[in-house]
C-alpha positions in Angstrom: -34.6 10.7 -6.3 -32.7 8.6 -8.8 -31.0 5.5 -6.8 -27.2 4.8 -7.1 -25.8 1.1 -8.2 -25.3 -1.6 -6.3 -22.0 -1.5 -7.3 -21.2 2.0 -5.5 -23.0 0.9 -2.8 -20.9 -2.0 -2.1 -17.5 0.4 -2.1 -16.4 0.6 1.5 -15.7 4.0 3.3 -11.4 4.2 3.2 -10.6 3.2 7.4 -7.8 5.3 7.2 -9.4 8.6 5.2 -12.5 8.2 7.2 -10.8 9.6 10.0 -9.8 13.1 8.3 -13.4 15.3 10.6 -11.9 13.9 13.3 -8.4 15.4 12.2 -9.7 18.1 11.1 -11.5 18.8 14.2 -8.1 17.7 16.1 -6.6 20.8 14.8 -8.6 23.1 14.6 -8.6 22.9 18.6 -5.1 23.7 18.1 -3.8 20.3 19.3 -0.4 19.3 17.3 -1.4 15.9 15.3 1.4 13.6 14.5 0.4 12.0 11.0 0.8 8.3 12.1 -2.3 7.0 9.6 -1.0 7.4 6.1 1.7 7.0 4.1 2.4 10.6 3.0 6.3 10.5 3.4 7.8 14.4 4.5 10.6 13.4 2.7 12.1 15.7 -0.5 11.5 14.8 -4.1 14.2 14.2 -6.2 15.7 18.1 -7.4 15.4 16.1 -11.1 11.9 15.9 -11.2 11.3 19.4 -11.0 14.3 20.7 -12.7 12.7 18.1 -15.7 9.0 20.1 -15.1 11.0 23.9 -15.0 13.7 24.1 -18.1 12.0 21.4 -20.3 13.7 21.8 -23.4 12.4 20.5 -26.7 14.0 17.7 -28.1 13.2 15.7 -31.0 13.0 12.3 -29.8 10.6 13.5 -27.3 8.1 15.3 -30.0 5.7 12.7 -29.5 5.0 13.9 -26.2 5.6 18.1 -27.0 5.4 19.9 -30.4 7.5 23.6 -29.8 4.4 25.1 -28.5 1.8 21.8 -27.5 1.4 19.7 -24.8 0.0 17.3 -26.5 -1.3 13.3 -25.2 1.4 10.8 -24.9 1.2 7.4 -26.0 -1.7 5.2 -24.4 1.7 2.6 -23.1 3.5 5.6 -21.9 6.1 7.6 -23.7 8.4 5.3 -25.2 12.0 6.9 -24.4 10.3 6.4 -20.4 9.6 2.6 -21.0 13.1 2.3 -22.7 14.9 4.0 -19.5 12.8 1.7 -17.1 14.1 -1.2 -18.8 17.5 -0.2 -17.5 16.0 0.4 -14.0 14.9 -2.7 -13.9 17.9 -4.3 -15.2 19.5 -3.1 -12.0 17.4 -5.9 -10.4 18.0 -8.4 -12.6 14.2 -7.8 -13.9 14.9 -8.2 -17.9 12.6 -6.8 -19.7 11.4 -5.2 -23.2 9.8 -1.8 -23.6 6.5 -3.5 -25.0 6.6 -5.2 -21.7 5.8 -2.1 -19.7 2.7 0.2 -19.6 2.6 3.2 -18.0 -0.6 4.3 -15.5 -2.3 6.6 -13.3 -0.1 5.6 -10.1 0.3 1.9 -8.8 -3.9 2.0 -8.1 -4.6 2.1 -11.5 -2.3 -0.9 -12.0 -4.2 -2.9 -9.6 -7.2 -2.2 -11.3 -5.8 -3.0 -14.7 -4.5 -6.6 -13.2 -7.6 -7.2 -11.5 -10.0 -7.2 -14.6 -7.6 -8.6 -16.7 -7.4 -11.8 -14.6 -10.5 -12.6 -12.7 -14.0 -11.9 -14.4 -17.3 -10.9 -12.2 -18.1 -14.0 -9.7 -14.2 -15.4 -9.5 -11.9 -14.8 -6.9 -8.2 -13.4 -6.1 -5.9 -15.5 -3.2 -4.6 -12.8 -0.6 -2.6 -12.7 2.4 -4.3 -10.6 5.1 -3.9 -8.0 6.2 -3.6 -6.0 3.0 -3.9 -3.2 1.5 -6.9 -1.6 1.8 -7.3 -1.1 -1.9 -7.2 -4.5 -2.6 -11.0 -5.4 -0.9 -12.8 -2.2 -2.4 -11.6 -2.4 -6.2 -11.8 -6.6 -6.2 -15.5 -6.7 -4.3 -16.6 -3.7 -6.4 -16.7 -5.5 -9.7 -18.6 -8.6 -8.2 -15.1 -10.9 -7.8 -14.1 -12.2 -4.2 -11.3 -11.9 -2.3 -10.3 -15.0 -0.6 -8.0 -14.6 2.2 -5.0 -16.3 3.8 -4.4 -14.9 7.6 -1.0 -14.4 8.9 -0.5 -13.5 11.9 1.4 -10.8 14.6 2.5 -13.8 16.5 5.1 -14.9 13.0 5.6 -11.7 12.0 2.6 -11.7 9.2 5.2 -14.3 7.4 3.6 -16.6 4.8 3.4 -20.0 7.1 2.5 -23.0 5.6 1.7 -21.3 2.1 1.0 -23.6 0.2 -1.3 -26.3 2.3 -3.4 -23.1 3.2 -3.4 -22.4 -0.4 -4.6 -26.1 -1.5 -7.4 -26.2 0.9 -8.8 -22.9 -0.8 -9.0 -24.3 -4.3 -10.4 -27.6 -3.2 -12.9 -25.3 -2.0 -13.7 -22.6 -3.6 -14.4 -22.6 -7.7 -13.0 -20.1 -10.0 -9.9 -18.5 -7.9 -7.8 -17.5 -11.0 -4.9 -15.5 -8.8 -2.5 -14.7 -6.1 -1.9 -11.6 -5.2 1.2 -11.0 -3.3 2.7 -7.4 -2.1 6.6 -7.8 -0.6 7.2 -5.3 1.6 3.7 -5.9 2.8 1.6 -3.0 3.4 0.5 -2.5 6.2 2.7 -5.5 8.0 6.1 -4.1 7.2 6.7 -8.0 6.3 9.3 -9.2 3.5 8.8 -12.3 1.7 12.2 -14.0 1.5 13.0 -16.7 -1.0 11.2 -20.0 0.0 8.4 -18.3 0.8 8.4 -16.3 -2.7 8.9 -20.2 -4.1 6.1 -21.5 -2.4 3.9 -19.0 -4.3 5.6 -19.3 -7.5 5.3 -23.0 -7.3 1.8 -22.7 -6.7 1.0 -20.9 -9.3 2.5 -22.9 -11.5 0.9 -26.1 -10.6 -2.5 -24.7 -10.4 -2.1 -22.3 -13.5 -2.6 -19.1 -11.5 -1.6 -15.7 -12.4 0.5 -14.5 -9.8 0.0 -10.1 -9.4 3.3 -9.0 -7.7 2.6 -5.5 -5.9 6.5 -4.3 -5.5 5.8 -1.1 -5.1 7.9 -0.9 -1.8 11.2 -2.6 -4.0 13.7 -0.8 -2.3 12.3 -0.2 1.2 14.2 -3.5 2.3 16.4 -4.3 5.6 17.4 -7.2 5.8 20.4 -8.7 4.1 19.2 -10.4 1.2 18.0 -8.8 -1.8 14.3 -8.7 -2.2 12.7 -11.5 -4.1 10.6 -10.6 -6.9 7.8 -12.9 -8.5 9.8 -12.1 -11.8 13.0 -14.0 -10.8 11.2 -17.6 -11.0 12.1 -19.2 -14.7 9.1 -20.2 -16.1 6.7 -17.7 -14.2 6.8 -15.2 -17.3 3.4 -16.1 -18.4 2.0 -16.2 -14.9 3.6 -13.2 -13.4 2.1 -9.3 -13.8 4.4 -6.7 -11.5 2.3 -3.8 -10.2 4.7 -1.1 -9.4 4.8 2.9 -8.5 7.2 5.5 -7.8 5.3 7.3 -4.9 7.2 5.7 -2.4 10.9 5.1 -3.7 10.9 8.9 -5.2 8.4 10.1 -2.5 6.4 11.0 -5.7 2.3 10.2 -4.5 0.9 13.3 -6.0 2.8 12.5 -9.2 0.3 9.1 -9.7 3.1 7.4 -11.7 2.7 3.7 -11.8 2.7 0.8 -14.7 1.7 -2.9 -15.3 4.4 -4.9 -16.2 4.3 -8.8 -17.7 6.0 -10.6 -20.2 2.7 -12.3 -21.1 1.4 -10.7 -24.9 -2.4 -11.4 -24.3 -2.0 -9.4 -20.4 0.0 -6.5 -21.9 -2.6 -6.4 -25.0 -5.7 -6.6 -22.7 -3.9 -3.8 -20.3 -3.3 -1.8 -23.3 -6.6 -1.5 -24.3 -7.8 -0.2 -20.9 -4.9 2.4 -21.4 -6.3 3.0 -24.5 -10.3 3.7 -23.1 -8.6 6.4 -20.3 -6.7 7.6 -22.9 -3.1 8.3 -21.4 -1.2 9.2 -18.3 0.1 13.4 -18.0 2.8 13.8 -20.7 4.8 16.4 -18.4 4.5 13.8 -15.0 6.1 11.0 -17.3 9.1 13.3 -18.3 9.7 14.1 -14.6 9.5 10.4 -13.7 11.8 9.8 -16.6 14.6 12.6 -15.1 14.7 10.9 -11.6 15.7 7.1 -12.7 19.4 8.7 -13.1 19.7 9.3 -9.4 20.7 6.1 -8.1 21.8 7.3 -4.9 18.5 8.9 -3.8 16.7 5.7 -3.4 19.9 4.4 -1.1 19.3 7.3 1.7 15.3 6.9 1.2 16.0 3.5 2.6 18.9 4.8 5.0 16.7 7.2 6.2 13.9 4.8 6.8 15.4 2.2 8.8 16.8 5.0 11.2 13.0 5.6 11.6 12.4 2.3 12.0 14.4 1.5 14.3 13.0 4.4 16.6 9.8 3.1 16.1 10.9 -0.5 17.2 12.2 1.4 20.3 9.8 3.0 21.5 6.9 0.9 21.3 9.3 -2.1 22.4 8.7 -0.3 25.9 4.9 -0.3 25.8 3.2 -3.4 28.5 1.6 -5.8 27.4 1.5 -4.5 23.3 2.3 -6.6 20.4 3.4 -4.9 17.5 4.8 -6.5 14.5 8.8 -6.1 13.8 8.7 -4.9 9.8 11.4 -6.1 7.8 10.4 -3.6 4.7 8.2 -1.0 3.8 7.8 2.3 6.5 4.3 0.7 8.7 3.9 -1.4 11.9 0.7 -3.3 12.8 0.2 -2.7 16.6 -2.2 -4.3 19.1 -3.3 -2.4 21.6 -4.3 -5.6 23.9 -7.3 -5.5 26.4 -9.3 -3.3 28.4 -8.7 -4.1 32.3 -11.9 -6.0 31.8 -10.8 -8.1 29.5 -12.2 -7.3 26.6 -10.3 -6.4 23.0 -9.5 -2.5 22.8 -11.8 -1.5 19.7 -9.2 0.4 17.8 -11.6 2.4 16.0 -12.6 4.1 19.1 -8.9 4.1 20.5 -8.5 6.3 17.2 -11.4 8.5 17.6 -9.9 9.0 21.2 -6.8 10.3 20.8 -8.1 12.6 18.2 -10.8 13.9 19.9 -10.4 13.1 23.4 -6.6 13.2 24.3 -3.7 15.4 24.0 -0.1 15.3 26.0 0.9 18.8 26.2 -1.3 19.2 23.3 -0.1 16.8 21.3 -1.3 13.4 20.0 -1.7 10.8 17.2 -3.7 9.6 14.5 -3.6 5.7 13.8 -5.2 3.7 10.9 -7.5 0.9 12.6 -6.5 -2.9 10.7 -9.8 -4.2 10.9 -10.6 -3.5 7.2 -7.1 -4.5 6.1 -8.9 -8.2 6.6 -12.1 -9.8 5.3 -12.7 -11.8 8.2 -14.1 -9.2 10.4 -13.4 -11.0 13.5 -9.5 -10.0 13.1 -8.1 -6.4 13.1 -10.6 -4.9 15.7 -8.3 -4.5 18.4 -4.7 -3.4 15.6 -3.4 -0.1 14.5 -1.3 0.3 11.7 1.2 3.4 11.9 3.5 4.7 9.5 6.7 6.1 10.3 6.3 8.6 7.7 7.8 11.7 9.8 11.7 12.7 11.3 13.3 10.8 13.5 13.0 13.5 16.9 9.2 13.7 15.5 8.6 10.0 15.3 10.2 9.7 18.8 7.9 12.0 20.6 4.7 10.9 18.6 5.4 7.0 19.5 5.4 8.1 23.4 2.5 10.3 23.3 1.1 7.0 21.1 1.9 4.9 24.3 0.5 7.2 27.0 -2.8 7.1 25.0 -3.2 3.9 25.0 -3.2 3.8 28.9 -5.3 6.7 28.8 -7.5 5.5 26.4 -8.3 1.9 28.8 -8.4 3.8 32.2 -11.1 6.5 30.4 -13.1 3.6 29.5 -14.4 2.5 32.3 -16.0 5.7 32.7 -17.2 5.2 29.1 -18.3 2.2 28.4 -20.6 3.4 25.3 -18.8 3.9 21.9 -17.8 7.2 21.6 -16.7 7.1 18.0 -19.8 5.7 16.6 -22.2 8.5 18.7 -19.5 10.9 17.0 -20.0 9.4 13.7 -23.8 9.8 13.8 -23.4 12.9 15.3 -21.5 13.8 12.5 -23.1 12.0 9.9 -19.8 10.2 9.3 -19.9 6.8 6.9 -18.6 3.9 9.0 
């Protein structure tokens, strides 16, 4: 049998994905399963984007995306009357920028990916905070760069503390980091990055000529008072800065995979064209929907209405749990939660916790799933014993899913001690389940 790369190899199985048998399984019990683990909002699409997809009518300054009777490929860069409305949208954030600026690609992933090659080559490495997003790890390590980390912590709220000394005493020793990557609201941590802390990593950059790759793709999803602070506000920045962004999560559009790179640097957006240019282009009919939604400016004000109320019932609920830290998010629709110790002691392993409620567990048939943290961190020594959840669901939902969240975490310890082998891995073999 033919043997696969090293490279594939290398790929880690998705923590929160891995978990779908067990889901599966969940379900087909007939227990309810409250979708804590990813960030699938239940929220509507804007009416525009499909009104856009149903009556499209031909219009000339469009042809280059439709002929009367064609679908035919749009531009590698995106459909230029798109780029020219999301200069507008960005003006809105006093983000200035030029069409030529902009490249349009498959979802916010693709982005990354673009960003990542065009910045680091095999053998250098990219400045994180952790935990991240899980994407981050699989698509940097799979192309031979590194992933250097900076840890932040439940205790502070996953803030950036002490930014900048942490991020000196990486270069002095490591070689090659060519990078920070920065994502405010964090995923999973909920954290915003307010302004001196955004300075700290724009005055780093500059002083150690690093590109800075801004993942904004939460934007909106902001509540606190102060506006959110984009790497593209720093003067000077523009050569440094490249903006990963997405419209999954403002326009609840994930299965639209509408994304772009954004820099005001010429040689990035000339690299990043020519990797738009080798996958040819993004769907001509997703980009016309995308374009139809930027008029609504109100729907983006009760998507982050909508998610506060839901945070907030989070916050509430789990507030009442003993003995449980969970982090407080100031952005974004996730919490990081950890589950504590076992009465001996010892850190809850939160894959296991996850496996339990899933497979184990139900309150009046009902329980959770959970994404376990530990791959949201290199170090491997952090993580094991944190869930992250997503507030993804209605607020009466949510309410009921955080208590049945609770009780199993109480059931989950006492059931332990008559357990004291791993359940989830046997189940994993059993299954022949990638861990």
């Amino acid at each position: 049998m033919p043997e696969i790369s090293l490279s594939a190899k290398s790929v880690p199985p998705s923590s929160i994905r891995k978990f779908m048998p067990f889901i599966d399984l969940a379900r087909k019990s007939g227990k309810k399963v409250y979708p804590l683990h990813i960030g699938q909002p239940d929220l509507k699409s804007p009416q525009e984007y499909f009104d856009a997809l149903r009556h499209y009518e031909w219009k000339e300054d469009l042809k280059e995306g439709f002929t009367e009777s064609t679908v035919a490929y749009a531009k590698s860069g995106g459909l230029d009357a798109y780029r020219t409305a999301l200069t507008e949208y960005y003006a809105l954030y006093d983000i200035i920028l030029k069409p030529d600026n902009i490249i349009i690609t498959m979802g916010g992933s693709e982005a990354l990916e673009m960003a990542f090659k065009i910045v680091a080559d095999p053998g250098e490495k990219i400045v994180t905070p952790e935990p991240f997003f899980l994407a981050y790890f699989s698509r940097v390590q799979s192309e031979s760069r590194k992933l250097l980390p900076i840890t932040t912590s439940i205790d502070d709220n996953f803030q950036l503390k002490d930014f900048k000394p942490k991020l000196e005493d990486i270069i002095r020793k490591e070689k090659g980091v060519k990078a920070i990557l920065i994502n405010s609201p964090n995923n999973p941590t909920g954290a915003v990055y307010d302004l001196e802390q955004m300075k700290a990593v724009a005055d780093c950059a500059k002083e150690h000529n690093l590109f800075v790759i801004s993942d904004e793709v939460y934007r909106e999803i902001c509540f606190g008072c102060e506006p959110h602070i984009s790497a593209m506000h720093f003067p000077g920045l523009e050569d440094n800065v490249i903006m990963v962004d997405s419209d999954s999560k403002r326009y609840n559009l994930c299965g639209a995979r509408l994304g772009r790179i954004v820099s005001k640097n010429p040689k990035v957006m000339n690299a990043a064209m020519k990797l738009a240019q080798i996958r040819l282009s993004v769907s001509t009919t997703e980009q016309l929907g995308g374009m139809a939604v930027l008029g609504n400016k109100h729907y983006i004000q009760s998507v982050k209405e909508e998610y506060l109320k839901r945070r907030n019932v989070a916050r509430e609920v789990i507030s009442g749990g003993e003995g449980i830290k969970f982090s407080r998010p100031d952005g974004a629709f996730y919490m990081m939660v950890d589950l504590g110790n076992h009465l001996n002691g010892e850190k809850v392993d939160a894959e296991e916790f996850a496996w339990y409620m899933l497979q184990e567990f139900d309150k009046d048939g009902k329980t959770t799933s959970s994404a376990p943290a530990g791959e949201f961190y290199v170090n491997k020594k952090l993580g094991k014993s944190q869930v992250r959840l997503a507030f993804v669901i209605n607020e009466d939902a949510l309410r009921d899913a955080c208590s049945v969240f609770l009780e199993g975490i109480y059931s989950f310890k006492e059931w332990k001690k008559a357990h004291p082998e791993n359940g989830y891995i046997k189940a994993c073999d059993a299954l022949e389940i990638l861990r």
